[in-house]
C-alpha positions in Angstrom: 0.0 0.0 0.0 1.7 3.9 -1.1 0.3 7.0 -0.5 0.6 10.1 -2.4 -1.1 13.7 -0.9 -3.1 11.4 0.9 -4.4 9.6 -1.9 -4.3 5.7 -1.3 -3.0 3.2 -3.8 -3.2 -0.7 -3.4 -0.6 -2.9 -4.3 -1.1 -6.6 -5.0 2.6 -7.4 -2.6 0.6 -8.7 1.0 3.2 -11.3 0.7 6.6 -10.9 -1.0 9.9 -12.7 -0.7 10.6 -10.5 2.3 7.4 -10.8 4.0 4.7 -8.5 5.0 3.7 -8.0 8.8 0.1 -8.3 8.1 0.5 -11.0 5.4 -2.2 -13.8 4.5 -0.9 -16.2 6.8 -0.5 -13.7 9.9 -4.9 -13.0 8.9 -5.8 -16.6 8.4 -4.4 -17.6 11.9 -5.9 -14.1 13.4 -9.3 -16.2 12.0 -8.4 -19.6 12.8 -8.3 -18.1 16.2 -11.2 -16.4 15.8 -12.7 -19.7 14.9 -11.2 -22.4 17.6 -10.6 -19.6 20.7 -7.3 -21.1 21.2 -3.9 -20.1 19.8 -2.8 -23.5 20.3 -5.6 -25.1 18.5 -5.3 -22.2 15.7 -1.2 -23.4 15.2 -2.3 -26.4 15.0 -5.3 -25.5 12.7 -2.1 -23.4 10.4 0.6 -25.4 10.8 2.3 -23.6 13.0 4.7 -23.5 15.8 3.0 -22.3 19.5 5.8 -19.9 19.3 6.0 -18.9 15.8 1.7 -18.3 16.4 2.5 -16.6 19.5 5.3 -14.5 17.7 3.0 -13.5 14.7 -0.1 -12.5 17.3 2.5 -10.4 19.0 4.0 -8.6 16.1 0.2 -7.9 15.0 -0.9 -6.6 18.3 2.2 -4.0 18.6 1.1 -2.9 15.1 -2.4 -1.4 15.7 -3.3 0.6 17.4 -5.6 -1.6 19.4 -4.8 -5.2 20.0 -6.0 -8.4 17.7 -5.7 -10.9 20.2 -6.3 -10.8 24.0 -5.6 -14.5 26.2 -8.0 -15.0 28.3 -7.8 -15.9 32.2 -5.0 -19.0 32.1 -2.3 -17.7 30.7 -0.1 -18.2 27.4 0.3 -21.8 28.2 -3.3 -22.4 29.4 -7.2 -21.1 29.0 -7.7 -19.7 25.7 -7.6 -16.5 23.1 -9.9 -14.1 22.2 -10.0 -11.9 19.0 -11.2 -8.6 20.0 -13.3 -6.5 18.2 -10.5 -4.3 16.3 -9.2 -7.7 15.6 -12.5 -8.8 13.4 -12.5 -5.2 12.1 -9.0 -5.9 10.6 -9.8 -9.5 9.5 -12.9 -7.7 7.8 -10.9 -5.1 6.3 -8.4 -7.5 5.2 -10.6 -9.8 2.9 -12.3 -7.4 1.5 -9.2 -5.6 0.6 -7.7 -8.8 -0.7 -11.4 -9.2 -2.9 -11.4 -5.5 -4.1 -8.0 -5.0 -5.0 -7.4 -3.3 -8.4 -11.1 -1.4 -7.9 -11.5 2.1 -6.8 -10.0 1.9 -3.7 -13.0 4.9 -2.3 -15.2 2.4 -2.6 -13.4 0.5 0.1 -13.0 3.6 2.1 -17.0 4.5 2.2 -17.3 1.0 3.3 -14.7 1.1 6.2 -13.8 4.5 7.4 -17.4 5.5 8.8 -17.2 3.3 11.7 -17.3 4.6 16.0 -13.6 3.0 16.0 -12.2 6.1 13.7 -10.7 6.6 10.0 -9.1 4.1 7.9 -5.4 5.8 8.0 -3.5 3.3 10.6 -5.4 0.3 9.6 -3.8 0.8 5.9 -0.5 1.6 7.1 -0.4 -1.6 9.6 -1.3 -3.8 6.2 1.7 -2.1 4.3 4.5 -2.1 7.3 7.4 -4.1 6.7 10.6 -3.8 8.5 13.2 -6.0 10.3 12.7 -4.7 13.8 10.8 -7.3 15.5 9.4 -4.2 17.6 7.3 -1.9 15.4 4.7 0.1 17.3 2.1 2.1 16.3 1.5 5.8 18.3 0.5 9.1 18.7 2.7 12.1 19.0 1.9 13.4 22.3 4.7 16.3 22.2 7.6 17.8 20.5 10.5 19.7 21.8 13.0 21.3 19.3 16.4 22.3 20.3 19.4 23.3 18.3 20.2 20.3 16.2 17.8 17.9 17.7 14.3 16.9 18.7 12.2 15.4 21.4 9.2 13.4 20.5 7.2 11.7 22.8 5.1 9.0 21.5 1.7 7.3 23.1 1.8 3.8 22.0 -0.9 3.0 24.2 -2.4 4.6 27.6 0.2 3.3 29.4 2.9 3.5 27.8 5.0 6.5 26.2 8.3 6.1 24.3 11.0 9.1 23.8 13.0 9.2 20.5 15.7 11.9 19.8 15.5 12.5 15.9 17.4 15.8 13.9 15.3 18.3 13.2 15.4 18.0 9.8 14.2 14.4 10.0 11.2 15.8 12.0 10.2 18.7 9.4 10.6 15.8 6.9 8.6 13.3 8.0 6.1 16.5 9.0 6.2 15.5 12.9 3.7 17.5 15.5 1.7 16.5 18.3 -1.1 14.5 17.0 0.9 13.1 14.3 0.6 9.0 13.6 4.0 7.6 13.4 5.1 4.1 13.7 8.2 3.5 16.1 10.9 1.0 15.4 13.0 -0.9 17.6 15.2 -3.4 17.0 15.7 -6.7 19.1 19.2 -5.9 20.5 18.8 -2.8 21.6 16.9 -3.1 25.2 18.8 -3.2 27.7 17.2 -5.4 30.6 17.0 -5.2 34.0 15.0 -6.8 36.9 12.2 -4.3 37.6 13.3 -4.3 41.4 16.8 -3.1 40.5 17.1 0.7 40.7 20.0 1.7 38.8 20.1 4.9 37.4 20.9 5.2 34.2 20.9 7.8 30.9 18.7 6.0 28.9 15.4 8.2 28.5 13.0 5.1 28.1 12.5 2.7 31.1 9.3 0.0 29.8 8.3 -2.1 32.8 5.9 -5.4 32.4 5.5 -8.9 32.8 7.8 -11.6 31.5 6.2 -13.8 29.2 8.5 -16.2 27.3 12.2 -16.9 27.4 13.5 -18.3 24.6 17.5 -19.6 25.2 19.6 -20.0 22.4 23.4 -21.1 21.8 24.6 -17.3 22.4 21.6 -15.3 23.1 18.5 -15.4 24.6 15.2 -14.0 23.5 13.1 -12.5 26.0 9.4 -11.2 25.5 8.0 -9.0 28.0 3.9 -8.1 28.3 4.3 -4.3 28.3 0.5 -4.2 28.8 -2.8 -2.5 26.4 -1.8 -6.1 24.5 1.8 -4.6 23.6 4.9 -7.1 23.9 8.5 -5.9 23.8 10.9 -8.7 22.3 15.2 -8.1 23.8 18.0 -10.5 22.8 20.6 -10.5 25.2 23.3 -12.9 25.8 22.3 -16.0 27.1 25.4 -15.3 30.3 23.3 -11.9 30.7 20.3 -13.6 30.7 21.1 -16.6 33.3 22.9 -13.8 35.7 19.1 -12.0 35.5 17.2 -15.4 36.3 14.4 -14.1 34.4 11.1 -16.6 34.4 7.7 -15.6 33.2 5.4 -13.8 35.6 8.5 -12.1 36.8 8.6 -8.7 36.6 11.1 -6.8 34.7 12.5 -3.5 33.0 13.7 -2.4 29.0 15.8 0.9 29.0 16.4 2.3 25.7 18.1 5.1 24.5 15.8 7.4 22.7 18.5 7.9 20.2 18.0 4.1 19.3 14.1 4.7 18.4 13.9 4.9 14.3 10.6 6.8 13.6 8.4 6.1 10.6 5.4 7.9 8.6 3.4 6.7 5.9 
């Protein structure tokens, strides 16, 4: 999906040898879930992985605004899944994007962007994100403080959660940056730094992200580590798998991301 002066232009590339984040596999498992009310049950269903279901539910949820998937009572191992209703809308507007494509793309528009939940804007940009940061959020710009050479952007990614990025100024007049402004922030996997959330070092990083452990992942070298940041936002770190056994991190445990705001790549449509 492009844009030009805000006029929208479909593109038949939901799936390309790179990969899209809001492909056709990532939607039929966001239905499959829909259908069974288990994630489990919906790998299964896709041939999937628990993790690699759990991964793409993740990915989708830090994408839009609101989240696709919520588990219910039980936990990730346990009880089931639910999709929520922005989850349906986006399975809606997905199939009848993936039927309409190549028509006049105001026809999909006057059926989609008259509904309580707001315009169509973010919803198209979530289809046509791709990146390799496996942490891609979508926000608000809450504020914007210009200094010499640099700015300040704070950006609501949910209600509970702001991030700080440091950009030049010329990449803000750019990419036309000012409160109210929807911007997608990226982050890439080695760039938290972790801490337990009892540990009160201080530090210069501007961004501190606090939640709930959710899956550790050990590897050879490193360790993946997911943390439930909360409004159905996860935050995925690599560290080194000596880091990692020194922190003792298990799910349910609480635990802190620090990072820089310099280290937060910002993104427009």
């Amino acid at each position: 999906m492009t844009t030009d002066t805000n006029v929208l232009t479909p593109v038949l590339s939901f799936l390309d040898a790179e990969g899209h984040r809001a492909g056709e596999d990532r939607f039929r498992l966001i239905d499959a879930i829909d259908r069974l009310g288990s994630i489990s049950a919906a790998a299964r269903d896709q041939g999937l992985s628990y993790k690699g279901a759990w991964d793409a539910v993740n990915a989708l949820n830090n994408l839009f605004s609101k989240p696709l998937v919520v588990a219910r009572p039980g936990g990730r191992h346990g009880g089931g899944a639910e999709v929520t209703r922005e989850g349906r809308r986006a399975i809606a507007a997905h199939k009848l994007l993936t039927e309409r494509l190549g028509t006049v793309l105001a026809d999909l528009d006057a059926a989609l962007s008259g509904t309580a939940d707001g315009g169509l804007s973010p919803l198209l940009w979530s289809f046509a994100m791709k990146t390799s940061a496996r942490n891609t959020y979508y926000g608000i710009v809450s504020h914007v403080q210009a200094g010499a050479v640099n700015s300040e952007i704070s950006l609501d990614i949910s209600e509970e959660t702001t991030l700080t990025a440091i950009i030049t100024n010329q990449s803000a007049i750019s990419l036309g940056i000012h409160p109210g402004r929807e911007v997608f922030a990226l982050i890439k996997a080695s760039t938290p730094i972790l801490m337990r959330a009892d540990e009160t070092a201080r530090t210069s990083a501007r961004n501190r992200i606090c939640g709930t452990v959710a899956a550790v992942t050990p590897g050879a070298v490193n360790t993946e580590v997911v943390i439930d940041i909360g409004a159905g936002k996860t935050l995925v770190a690599i560290v080194t798998k000596a880091s990692a056994e020194d922190l003792e991190f298990q799910p349910g445990e609480r635990a802190c991301a620090l990072i820089k705001a310099s280290h937060i790549i910002l993104g427009v449509d």
